[in-house]
ChimeraX commands (.cxc) that place a marker at each C-alpha (Angstrom):
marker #1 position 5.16,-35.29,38.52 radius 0.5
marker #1 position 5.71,-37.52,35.31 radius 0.5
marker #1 position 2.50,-37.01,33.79 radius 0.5
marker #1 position 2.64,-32.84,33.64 radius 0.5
marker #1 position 5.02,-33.04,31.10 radius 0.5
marker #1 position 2.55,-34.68,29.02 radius 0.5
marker #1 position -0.59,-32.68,30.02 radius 0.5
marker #1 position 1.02,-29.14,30.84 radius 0.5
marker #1 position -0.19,-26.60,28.32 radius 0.5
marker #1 position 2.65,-24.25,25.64 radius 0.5
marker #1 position 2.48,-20.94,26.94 radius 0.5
marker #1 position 2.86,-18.15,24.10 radius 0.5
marker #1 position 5.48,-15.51,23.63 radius 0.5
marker #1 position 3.08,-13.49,22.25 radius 0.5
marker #1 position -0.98,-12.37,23.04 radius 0.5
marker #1 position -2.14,-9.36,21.48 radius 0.5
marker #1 position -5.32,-8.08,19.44 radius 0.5
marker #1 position -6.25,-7.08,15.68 radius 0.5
marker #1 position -8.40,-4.42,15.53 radius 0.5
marker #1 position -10.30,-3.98,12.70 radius 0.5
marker #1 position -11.96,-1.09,10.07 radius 0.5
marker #1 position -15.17,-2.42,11.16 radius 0.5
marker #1 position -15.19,-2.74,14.71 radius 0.5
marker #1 position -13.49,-6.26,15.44 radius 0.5
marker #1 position -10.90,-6.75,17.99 radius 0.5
marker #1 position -9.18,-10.58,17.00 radius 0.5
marker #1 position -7.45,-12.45,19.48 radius 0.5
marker #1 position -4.54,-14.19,18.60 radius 0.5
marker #1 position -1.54,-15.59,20.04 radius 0.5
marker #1 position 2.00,-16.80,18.95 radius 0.5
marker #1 position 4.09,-20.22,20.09 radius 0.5
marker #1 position 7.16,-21.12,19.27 radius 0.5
marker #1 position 10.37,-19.74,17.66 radius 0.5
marker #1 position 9.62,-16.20,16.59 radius 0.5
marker #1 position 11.66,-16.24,13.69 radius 0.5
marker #1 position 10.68,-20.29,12.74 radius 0.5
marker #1 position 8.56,-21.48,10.14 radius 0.5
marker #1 position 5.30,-19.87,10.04 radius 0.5
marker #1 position 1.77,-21.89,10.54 radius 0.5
marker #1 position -1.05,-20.27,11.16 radius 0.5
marker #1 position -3.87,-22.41,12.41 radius 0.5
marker #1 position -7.82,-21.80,11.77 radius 0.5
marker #1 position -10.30,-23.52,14.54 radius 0.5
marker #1 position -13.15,-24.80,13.57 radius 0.5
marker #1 position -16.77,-23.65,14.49 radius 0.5
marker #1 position -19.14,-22.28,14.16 radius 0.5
marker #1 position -18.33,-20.98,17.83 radius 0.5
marker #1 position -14.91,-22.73,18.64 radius 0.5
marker #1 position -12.20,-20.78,19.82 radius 0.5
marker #1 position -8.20,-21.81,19.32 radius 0.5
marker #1 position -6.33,-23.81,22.08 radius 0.5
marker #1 position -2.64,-23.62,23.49 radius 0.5
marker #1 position -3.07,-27.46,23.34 radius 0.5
marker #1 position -2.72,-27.13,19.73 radius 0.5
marker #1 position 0.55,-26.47,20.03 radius 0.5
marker #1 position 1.95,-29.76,21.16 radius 0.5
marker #1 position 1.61,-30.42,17.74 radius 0.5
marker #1 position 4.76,-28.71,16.45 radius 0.5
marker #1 position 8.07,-28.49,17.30 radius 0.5
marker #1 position 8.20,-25.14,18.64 radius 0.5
marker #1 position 12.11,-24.86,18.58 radius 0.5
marker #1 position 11.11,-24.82,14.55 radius 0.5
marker #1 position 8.11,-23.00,13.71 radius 0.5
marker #1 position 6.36,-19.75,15.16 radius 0.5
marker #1 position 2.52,-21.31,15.40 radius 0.5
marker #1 position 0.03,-18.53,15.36 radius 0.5
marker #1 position -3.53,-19.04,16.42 radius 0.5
marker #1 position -6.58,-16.28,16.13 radius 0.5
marker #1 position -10.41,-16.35,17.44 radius 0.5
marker #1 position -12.26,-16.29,14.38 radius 0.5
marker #1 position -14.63,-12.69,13.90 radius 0.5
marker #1 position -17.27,-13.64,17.26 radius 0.5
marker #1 position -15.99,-16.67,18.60 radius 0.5
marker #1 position -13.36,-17.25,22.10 radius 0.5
marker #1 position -11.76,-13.89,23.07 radius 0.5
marker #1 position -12.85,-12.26,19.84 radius 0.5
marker #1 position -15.44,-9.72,20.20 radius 0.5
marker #1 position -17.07,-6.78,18.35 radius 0.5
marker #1 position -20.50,-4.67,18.97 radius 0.5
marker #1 position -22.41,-6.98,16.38 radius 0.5
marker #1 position -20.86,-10.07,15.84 radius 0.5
marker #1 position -22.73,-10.34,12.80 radius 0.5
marker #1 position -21.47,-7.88,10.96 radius 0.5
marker #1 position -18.87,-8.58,7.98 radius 0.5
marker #1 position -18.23,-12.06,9.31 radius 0.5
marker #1 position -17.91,-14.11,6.45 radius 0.5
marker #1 position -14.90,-16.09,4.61 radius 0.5
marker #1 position -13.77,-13.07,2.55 radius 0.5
marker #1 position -13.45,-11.24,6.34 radius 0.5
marker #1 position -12.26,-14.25,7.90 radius 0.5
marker #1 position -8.77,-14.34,5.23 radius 0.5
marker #1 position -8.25,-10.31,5.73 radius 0.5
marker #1 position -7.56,-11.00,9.37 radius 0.5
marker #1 position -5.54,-13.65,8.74 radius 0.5
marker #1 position -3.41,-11.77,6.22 radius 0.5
marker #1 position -3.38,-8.36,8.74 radius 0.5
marker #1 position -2.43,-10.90,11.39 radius 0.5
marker #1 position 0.59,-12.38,9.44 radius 0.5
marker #1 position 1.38,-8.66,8.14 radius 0.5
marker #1 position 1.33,-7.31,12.25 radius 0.5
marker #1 position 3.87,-10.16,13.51 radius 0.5
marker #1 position 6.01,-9.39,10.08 radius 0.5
marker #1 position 5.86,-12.56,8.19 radius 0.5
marker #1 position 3.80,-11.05,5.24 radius 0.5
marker #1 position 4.85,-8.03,3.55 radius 0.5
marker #1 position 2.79,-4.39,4.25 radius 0.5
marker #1 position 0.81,-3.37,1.46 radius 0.5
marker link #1:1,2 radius 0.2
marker link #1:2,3 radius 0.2
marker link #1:3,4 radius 0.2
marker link #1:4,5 radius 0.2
marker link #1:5,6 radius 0.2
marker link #1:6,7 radius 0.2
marker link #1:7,8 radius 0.2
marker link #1:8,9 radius 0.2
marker link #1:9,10 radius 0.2
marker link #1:10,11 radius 0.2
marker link #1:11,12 radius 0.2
marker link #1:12,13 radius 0.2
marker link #1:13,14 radius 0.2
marker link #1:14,15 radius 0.2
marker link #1:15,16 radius 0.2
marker link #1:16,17 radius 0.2
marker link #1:17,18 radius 0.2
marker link #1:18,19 radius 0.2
marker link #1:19,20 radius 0.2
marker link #1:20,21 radius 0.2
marker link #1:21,22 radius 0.2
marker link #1:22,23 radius 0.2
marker link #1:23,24 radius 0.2
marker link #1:24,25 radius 0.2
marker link #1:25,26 radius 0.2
marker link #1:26,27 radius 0.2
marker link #1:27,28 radius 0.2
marker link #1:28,29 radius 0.2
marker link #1:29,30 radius 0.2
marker link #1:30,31 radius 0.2
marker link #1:31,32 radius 0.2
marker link #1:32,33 radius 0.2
marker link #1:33,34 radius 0.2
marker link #1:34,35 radius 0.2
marker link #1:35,36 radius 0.2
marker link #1:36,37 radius 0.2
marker link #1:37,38 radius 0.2
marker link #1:38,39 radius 0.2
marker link #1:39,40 radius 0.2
marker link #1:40,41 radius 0.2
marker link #1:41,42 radius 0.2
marker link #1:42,43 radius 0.2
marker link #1:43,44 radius 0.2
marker link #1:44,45 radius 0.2
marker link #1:45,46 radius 0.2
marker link #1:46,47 radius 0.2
marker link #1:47,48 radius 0.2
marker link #1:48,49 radius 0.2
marker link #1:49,50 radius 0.2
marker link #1:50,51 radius 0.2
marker link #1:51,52 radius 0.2
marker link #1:52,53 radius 0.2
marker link #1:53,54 radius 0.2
marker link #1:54,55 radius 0.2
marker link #1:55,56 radius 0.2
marker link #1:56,57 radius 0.2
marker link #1:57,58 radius 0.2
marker link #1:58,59 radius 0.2
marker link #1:59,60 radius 0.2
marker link #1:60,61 radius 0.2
marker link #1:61,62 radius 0.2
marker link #1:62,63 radius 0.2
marker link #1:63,64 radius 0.2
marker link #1:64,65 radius 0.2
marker link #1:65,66 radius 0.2
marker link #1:66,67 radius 0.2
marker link #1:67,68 radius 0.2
marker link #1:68,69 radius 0.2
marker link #1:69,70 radius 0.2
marker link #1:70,71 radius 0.2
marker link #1:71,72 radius 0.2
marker link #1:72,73 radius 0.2
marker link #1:73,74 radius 0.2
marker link #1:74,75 radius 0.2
marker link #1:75,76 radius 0.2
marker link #1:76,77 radius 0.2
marker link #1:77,78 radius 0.2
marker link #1:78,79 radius 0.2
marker link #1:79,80 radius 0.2
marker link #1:80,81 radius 0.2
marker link #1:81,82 radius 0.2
marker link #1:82,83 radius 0.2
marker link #1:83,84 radius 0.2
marker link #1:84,85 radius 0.2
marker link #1:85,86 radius 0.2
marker link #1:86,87 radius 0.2
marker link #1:87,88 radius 0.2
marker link #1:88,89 radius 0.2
marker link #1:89,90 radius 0.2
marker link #1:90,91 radius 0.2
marker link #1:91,92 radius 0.2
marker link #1:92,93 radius 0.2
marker link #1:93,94 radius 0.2
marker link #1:94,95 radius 0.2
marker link #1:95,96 radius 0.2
marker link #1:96,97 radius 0.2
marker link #1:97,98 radius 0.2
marker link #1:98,99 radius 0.2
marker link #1:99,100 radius 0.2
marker link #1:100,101 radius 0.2
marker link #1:101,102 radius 0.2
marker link #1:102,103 radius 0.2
marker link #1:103,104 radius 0.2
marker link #1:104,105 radius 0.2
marker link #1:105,106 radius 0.2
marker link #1:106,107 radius 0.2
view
């Protein structure tokens, strides 16, 4: 039908997990051209969680977008969600996730 093209969801090359030093394991997931332009996308919350709908947004022949469950929100979970989640946290797992898919340099 007509109308799925409009409705039907991006499905990602890529779905894998972060774990962290202190007991985290962050969802994220990639869409896209693997070697496009980066954009990494942040949800809002407190509580939200990111969405392949998202997606749409961006030509995906062009950039690689990357999406993560912030530290205790959608598939994200650790034994005390808690712990360590704060801003400072919150831009370390962005910066391991972008280091993982090899778009930011290892330290």
């Amino acid at each position: 039908m007509f109308w799925n093209i409009f409705t039907r969801e991006p499905r990602p090359y890529l779905e894998d997990y972060l774990l962290t030093t202190d007991g985290y394991r962050i969802f994220y997931r990639a869409f896209g051209n693997p070697q496009g332009i980066p954009v990494l996308s942040f949800h809002g919350g407190p509580g939200g969680s990111s969405r392949p709908k998202y997606a749409k947004l961006f030509n995906r022949k062009v950039y690689n977008f990357i999406q993560f469950d912030q530290r205790g929100c959608g598939q994200s979970t650790a034994d005390n969600i808690w712990h360590n989640n704060n801003t400072a946290a919150l831009l370390i797992d962005a910066y391991e996730i972008l280091q993982k898919l090899n778009i930011l340099p290892v330290k």
